[in-house]
C-alpha positions as CSV (number, residue, x, y, z in Angstrom):
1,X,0.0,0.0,0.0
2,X,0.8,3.2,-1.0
3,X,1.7,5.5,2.4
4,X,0.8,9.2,1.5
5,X,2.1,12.4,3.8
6,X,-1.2,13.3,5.6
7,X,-2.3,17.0,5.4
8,X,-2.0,19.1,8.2
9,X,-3.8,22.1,7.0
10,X,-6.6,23.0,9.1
11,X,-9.1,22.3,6.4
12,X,-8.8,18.6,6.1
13,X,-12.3,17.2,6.0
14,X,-11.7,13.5,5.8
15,X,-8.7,11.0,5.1
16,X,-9.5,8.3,2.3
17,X,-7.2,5.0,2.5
18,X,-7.8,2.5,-0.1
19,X,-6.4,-0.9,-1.1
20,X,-6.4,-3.5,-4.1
21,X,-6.0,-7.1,-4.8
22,X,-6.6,-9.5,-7.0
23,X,-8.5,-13.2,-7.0
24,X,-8.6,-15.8,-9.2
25,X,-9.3,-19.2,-8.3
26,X,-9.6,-18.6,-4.8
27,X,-6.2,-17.3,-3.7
28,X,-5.1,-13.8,-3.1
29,X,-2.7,-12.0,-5.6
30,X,-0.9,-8.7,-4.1
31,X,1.7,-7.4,-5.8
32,X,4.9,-9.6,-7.1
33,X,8.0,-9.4,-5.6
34,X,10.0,-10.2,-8.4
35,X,9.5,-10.8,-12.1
36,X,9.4,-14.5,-11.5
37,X,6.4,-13.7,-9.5
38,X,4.7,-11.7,-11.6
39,X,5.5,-14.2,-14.3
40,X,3.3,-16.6,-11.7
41,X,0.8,-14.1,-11.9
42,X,0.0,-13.8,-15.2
43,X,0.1,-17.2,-15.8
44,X,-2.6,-17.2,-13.2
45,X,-4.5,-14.8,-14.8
46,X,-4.2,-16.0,-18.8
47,X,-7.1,-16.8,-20.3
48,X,-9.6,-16.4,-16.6
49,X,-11.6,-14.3,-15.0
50,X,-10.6,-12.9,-11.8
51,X,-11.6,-10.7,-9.6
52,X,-10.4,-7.1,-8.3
53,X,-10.9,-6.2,-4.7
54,X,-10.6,-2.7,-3.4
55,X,-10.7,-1.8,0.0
56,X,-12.0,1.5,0.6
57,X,-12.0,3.7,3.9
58,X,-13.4,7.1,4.3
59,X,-12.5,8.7,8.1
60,X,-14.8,11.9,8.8
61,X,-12.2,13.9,11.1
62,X,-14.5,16.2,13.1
63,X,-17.0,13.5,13.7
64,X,-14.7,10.4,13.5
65,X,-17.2,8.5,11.7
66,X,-15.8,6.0,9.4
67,X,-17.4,4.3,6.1
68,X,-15.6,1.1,5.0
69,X,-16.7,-0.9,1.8
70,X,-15.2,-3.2,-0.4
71,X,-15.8,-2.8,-4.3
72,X,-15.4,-5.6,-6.7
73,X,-15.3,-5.7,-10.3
74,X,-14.9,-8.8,-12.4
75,X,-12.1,-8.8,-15.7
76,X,-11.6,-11.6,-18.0
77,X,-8.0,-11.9,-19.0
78,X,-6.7,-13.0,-22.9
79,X,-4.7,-16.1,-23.0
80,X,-1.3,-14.4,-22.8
81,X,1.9,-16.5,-24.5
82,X,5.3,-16.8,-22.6
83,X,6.6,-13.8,-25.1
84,X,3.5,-11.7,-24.7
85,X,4.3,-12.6,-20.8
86,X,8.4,-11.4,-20.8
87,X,7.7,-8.6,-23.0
88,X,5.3,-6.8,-20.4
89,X,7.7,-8.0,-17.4
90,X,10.6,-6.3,-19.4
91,X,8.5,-3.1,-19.2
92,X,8.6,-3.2,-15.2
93,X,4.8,-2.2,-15.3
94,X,3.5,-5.5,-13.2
95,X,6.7,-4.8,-11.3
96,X,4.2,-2.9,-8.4
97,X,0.6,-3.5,-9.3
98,X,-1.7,-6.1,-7.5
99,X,-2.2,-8.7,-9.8
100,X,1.5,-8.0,-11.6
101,X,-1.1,-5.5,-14.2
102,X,-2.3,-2.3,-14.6
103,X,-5.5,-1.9,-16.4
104,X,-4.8,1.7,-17.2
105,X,-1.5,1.2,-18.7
106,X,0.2,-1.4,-21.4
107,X,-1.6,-4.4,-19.1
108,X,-5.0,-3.0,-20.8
109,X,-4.3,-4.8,-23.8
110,X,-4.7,-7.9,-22.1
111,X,-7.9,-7.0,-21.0
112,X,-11.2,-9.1,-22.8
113,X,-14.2,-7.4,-20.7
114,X,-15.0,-6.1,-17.3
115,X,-18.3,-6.2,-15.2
116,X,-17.9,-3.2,-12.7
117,X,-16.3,-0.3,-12.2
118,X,-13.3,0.6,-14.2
119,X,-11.3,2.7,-12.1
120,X,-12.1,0.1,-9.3
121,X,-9.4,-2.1,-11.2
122,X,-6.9,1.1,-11.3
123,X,-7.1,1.0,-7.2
124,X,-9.5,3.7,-6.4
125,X,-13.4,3.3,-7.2
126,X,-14.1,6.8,-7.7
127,X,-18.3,6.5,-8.0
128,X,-17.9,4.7,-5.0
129,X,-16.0,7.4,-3.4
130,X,-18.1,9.9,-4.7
131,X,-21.2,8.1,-3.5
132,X,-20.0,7.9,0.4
133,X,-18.7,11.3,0.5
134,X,-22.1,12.6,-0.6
135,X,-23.8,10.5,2.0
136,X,-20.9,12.5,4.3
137,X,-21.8,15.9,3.1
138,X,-18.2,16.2,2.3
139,X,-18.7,17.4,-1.7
């Protein structure tokens, strides 16, 4: 997870932490630790569906009231060859993505169809977001 420098400025409404990974066949893909790992991974992956798990926590500061949801979205994967496998490793994109791909960069290619939200896959589920800070009055 990525740690971000928390604001100090008085005007800080609410802190938002979120969280990905990825599921296929019942086990829990992070991110790789090395590109034999994300190799593993996308072997994994080829020619599935999986799922994409975001945690999502939104922390109210004044009132300290806390929202926590998890979104998931569904993506089918192409069946990926070993050179179509070493050729994204060699780019270092999987290198720090849950799943060893990122939807939004060269790993989109890969990508057959989705059922859910899009920018869940990218790590941050932004109608999501948008939905709880409305319920929050925090527009």
């Amino acid at each position: 997870m990525r740690r971000l420098r928390a604001n100090s400025h008085k005007e800080c409404h609410a802190i938002v932490a979120a969280d990905t990974v990825v599921a296929v066949d019942g086990d829990v893909l992070g991110k790789p630790r090395s590109e034999d790992d994300a190799r593993r991974m996308l072997r994994r992956l080829s020619g599935k569906w999986h799922e994409v798990f975001t945690g999502l926590a939104v922390l109210v500061r004044q009132s300290q009231r806390t929202i926590v949801v998890v979104e998931k979205t569904r993506v089918e994967f192409a069946q990926l060859s070993a050179s179509d496998i070493d050729e994204y490793i060699r780019s270092e994109e999987p290198l720090d993505k849950a799943g060893a791909y990122a939807i939004q960069g060269r790993g989109g290619k890969f990508i057959l169809r989705i059922e859910g939200c899009y920018f869940n896959v990218m790590g941050l589920p932004l109608a999501r977001l948008h939905a709880i800070l409305r319920e929050l009055n925090l527009h």
